[in-house]
N, C-alpha and C positions, 0 to 999 in steps of 0.2 A: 344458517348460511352454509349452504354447500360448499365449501370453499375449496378441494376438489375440482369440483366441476367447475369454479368462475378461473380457474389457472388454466385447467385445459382449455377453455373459450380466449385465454388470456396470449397462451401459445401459437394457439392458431391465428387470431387478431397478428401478433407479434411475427411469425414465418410470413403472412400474407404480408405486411406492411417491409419486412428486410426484401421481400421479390422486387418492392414498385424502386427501391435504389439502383436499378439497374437503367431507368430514365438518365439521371446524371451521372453514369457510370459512360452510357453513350454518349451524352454531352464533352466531357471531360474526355475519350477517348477522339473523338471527332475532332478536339480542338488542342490534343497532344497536351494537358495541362497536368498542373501539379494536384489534381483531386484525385487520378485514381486510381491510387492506392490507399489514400484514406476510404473512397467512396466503398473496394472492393474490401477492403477489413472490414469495412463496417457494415456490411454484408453480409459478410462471411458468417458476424460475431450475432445479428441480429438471425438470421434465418436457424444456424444452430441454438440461440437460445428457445426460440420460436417450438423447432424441432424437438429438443428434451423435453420440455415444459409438456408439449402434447401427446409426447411419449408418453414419458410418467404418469399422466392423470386423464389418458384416453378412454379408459373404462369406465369413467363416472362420465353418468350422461342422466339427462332429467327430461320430462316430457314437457316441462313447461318450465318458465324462469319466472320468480316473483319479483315485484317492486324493488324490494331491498335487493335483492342479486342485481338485479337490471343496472341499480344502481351505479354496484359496486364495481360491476364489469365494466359500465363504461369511467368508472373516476380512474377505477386501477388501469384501465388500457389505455387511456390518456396519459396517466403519467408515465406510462413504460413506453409511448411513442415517445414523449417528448424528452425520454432521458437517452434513446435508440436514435434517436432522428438528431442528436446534440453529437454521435459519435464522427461522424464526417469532419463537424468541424473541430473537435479536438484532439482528433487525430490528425489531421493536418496542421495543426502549430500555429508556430506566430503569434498573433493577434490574438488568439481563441485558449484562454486556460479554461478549467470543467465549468467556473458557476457559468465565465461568459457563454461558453460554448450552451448549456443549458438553455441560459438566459434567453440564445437565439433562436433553438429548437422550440420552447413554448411561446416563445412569442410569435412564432411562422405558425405552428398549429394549431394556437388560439387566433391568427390572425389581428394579433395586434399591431405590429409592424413595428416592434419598441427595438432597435438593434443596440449594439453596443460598438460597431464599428464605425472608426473615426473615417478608413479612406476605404468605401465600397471596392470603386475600382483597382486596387489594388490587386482584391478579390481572385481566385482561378475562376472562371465561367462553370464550370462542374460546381463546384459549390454556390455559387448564387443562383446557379439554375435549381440547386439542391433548395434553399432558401425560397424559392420563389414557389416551388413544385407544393414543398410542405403545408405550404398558404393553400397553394388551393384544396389540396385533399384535407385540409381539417376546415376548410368555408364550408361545404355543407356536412361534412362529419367522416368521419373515417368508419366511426362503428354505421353511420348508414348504409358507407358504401359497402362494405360487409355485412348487412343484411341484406343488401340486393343484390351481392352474388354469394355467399355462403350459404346455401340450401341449408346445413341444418340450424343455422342461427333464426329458421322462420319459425320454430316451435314460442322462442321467446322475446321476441324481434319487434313487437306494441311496447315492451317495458323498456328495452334498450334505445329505441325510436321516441320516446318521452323523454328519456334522459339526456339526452343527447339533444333533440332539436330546440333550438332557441325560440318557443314561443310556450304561452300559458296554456293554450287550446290546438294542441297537435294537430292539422292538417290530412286530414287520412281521405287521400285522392281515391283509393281503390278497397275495395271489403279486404286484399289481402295486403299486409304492409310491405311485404316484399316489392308488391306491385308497384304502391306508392313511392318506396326508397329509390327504386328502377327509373322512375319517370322523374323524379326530381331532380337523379344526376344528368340524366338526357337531355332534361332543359338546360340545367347549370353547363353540359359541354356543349349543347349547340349555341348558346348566348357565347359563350368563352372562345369558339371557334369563329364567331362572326367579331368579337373585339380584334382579333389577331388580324382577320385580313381587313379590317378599316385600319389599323395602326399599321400595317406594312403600307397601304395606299397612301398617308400622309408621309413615308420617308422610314419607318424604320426597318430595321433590319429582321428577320425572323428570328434569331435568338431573342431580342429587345422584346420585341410585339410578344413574342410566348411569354418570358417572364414576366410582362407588367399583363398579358390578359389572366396570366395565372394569381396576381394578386390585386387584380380587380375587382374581379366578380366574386372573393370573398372577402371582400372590403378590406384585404391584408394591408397594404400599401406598399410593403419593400419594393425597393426599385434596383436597377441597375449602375444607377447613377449618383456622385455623389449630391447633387444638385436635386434629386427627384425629377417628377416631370417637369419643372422650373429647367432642366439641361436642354430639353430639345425647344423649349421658346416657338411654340407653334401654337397660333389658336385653333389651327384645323383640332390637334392633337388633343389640345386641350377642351375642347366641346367634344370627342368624342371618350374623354375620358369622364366628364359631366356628365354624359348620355347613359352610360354603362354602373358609374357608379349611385345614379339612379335606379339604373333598373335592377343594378345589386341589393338596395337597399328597399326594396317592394319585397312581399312577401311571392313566396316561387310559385305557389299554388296558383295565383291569380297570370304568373307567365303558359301556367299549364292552360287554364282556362282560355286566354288571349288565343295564344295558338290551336284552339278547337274551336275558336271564331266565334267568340265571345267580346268585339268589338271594344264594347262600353264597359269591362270588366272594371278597368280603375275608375275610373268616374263613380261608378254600382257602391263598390268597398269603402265603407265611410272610415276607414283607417288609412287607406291610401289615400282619399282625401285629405285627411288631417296632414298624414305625411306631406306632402304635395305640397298642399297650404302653408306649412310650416317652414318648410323649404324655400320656396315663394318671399313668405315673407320677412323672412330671417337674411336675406339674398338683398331683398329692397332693401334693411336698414343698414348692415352693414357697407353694402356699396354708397348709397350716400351717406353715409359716416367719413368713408374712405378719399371719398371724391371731394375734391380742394385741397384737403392736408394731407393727401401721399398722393395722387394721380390726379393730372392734370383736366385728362378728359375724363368725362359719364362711363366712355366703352371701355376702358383700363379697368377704370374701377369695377365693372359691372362684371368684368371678363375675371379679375383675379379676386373679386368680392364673392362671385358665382361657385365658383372652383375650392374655395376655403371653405366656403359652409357648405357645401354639398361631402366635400372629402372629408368635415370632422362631425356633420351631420349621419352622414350611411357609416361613419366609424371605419374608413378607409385610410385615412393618413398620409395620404398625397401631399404633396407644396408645391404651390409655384413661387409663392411668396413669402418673406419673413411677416410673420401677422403679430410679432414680438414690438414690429415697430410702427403698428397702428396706433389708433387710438384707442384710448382704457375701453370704452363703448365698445367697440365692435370686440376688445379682447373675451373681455366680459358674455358676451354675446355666443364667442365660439365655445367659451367654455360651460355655458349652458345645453351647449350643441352637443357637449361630451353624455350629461347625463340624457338629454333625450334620445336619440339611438336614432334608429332605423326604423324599420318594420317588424313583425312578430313574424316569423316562420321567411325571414330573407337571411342574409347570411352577416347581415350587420349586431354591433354589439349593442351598451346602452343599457338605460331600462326598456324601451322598446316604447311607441307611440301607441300601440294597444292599450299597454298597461296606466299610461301616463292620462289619456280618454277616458278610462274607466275609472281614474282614481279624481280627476275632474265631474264626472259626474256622479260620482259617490255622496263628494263636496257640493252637489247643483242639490241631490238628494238631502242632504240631511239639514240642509238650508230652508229647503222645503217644507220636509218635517216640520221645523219650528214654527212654520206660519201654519200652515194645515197639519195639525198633528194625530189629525182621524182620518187624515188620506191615504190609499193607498198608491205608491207610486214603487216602481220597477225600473233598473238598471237594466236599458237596452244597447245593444249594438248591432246594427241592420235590421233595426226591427223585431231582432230576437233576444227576449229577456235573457240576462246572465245569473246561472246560477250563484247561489249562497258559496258554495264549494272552490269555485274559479276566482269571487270577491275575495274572498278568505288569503286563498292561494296570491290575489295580486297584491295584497295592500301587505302578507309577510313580506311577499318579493321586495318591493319599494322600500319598507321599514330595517330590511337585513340589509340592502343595499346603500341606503344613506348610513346607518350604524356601521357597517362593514368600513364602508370608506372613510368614516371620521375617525375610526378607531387604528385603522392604515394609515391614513395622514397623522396623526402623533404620533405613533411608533416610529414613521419613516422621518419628520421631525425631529422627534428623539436621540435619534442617529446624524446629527450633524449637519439637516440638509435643510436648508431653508424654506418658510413657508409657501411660498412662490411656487417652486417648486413640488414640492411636498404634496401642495393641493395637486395643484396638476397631474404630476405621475401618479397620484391613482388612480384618478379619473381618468388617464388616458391610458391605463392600464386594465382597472377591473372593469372602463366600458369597452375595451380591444382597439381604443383607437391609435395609438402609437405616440406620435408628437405630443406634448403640452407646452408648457410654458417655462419661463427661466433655463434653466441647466439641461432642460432636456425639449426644448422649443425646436422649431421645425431645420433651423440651423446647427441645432448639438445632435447629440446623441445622450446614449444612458452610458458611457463608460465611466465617467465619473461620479456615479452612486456609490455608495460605501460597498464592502461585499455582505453582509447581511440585508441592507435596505435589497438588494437586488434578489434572493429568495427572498421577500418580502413580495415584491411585485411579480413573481414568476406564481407566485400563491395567487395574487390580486387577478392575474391574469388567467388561470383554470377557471375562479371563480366566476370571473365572468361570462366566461368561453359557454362553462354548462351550467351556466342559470344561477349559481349559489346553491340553491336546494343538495342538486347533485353531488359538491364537495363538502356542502359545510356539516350536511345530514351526517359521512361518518366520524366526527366527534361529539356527534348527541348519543350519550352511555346507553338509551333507549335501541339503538340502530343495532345492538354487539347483543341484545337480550335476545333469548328465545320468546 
């Protein structure tokens, strides 16, 4: 481990990331508020650490970066964003002491949307624009969008680009990955620019429309409001916040394709199919679940039934609704929506519906086996066989991820907090979706976690964010070996 060289990569990541605070630097000046002088310290403090870091350790340079660096570079500039991106808000006071302030920063860059503030509005507009901003640069990745414009991070930029994108089977649009990282942010800002001008055309305001498209399309959910999208009570609003956090929750590769006029690309993708399907019909059962004993009519139901499992489906964490006060069925329901996810290579959390397909027909497979046990039969997806190496890779993923969260839910148990609870916030934490159930249901928030459960869940939250692999590999003594 060149560890040299992953600080200088670590420096520059860190100067790059204190320049982009100069977005809520303008916000907060434009709207005369009390962020900015937090926002400009915290600036200040980030661009000089940025600055030494790459001073100090600019001479160590490598032609190539392996697996374990790749790693390392992206767990450690994760958490040096999200301890850098926490100083806005605990330099400006109040509300925000260091874990909350933390708290908020990984949950915005993980894109879970888990806050700990009781009255948003309160909020200076510089800081929740700050809040909102964070969401979207870590929905498709911060180390991506620093290999698509840091020329020399292309030497090592396939290992950092594994690490970091949220799927089994990396997506490589272009022979060079530069190319790739380039074109995935282009689609993610031209989808993100067309959400802003339909939510300014249903009524809102451009500060509003930018901060809720900014935590759209990475399924963040933080809002402006303390209400969530349940504030503006619009169903223009609200289908086209359905529409978006669909298409957030597909994998991006297939928007690249769409828009090179590839018509029938979803239909084609039998993942997006499944996606689709699941959606579909997790939408039917909940709304008639809903419909008679909370909403009168079929269309209430279907409109705030729609909206629920789509937002804790794509791991967004939207409400319009308290779904605390459904029925057990449909609660039940959403909260299986936590562990299935999204899609593999979109910016949603979850185990992902890739993983979930291939670990169903693992189960079709060895079923088979026992009746044909001289057949030979192959785990496909689109018609093309998946390797031994990928099955391998998906069924630890699923096995660390169910162990991960059982062994989170007791510890966070442990600490005084109820089962209820307990289940939920991890699952609505290590899948990135924000809301769950009891203390922390779509009407709370997390400020009443103990202050240890809450690094607790700031852990749950990395994890999720980069796959598990990526955090949990360095505490195996193997990873620290020559």
């Amino acid at each position: 481990m060149r560890w040299r060289y992953i600080l200088n990569i670590i420096g520059v990541l860190t100067l790059f990331f204190g320049m982009t605070m100069i977005f809520p630097l303008l916000v907060g000046l434009y709207y005369r508020d009390q962020s900015v002088f937090p926002v400009v310290e915290s600036m200040a403090l980030t661009v000089t650490a940025g600055i030494v870091l790459h001073l100090l350790f600019r001479r160590h340079k490598a032609e190539i970066i392996t697996q374990r660096e790749g790693m390392a570079i992206v767990a450690v500039g994760w958490t040096a964003v999200g301890l850098f991106g926490a100083l806005p808000f605990y330099l400006a006071g109040g509300t925000f002491s260091f874990v909350d302030a933390v708290f908020e920063s990984v949950s915005g860059f993980t894109t879970t949307g888990a806050s700990i503030l009781t009255d948003i509005e309160a909020v200076s507009r510089g800081l929740l624009f700050w809040r909102s901003f964070i969401q979207w640069l870590g929905g498709m990745g911060i180390i991506v969008l620093s290999v698509a414009i840091l020329p020399f991070l292309g030497v090592g930029g396939m290992q950092l680009y594994k690490a970091e994108v949220p799927t089994p089977v990396p997506d490589k649009l272009k022979p060079r990955i530069r190319d790739t990282a380039m074109i995935l942010w282009k689609v993610y800002a031209l989808i993100s620019l067309t959400q802003v001008v339909l939510l300014m055309f249903g009524g809102m305001s451009l500060y509003d429309a930018l901060c809720h498209a900014f935590t759209t399309m990475p399924t963040g959910g933080f809002s402006t409001k303390n209400a969530s999208v349940a504030h503006f009570d619009s169903v223009y609003l609200d289908m086209v916040f359905v529409v978006f956090m669909l298409l957030a929750g597909i994998n991006f590769s297939l928007h690249y394709q769409l828009l090179r006029g590839k018509t029938l690309i979803f239909w084609q993708d039998s993942e997006c199919r499944f996606f689709l399907g699941a959606v579909l019909l997790l939408t039917l059962l909940v709304s008639f679940d809903v419909f008679g004993t909370v909403y009168k009519t079929i269309g209430q139901a279907l409109r705030y039934g729609s909206f629920q499992v789509v937002s804790i489906v794509t791991t967004t964490g939207y409400a319009t609704a308290d779904y605390e006060q459904w029925p057990a069925m449909s609660q039940l329901i959403l909260l299986l929506c936590m562990f299935l996810g999204a899609s593999a290579g979109s910016t949603g959390g979850g185990m992902k519906c890739l993983r979930v397909m291939l670990c169903f027909k693992y189960c079709y497979k060895e079923l088979f086996s026992l009746i044909h046990p001289r057949a030979v039969s192959h785990i496909k997806i689109g018609g093309k066989p998946v390797s031994d190496d990928v099955m391998r890779s998906v069924l630890g993923f699923m096995a660390l991820y169910v162990g991960l969260s059982a062994m989170s839910t007791i510890l966070l148990a442990g600490m005084g907090v109820d089962i209820v609870t307990s289940i939920a916030a991890i699952a609505a934490t290590i899948g990135n979706i924000g809301p769950g159930l009891g203390m922390v249901g779509p009407v709370d928030n997390y400020a009443q976690i103990p202050y240890l459960g809450k690094w607790l869940l700031i852990w749950c939250m990395l994890l999720g964010r980069l796959e598990i692999f990526t955090v949990i590999i360095l505490v195996v003594p193997e990873f620290w070996r020559k």
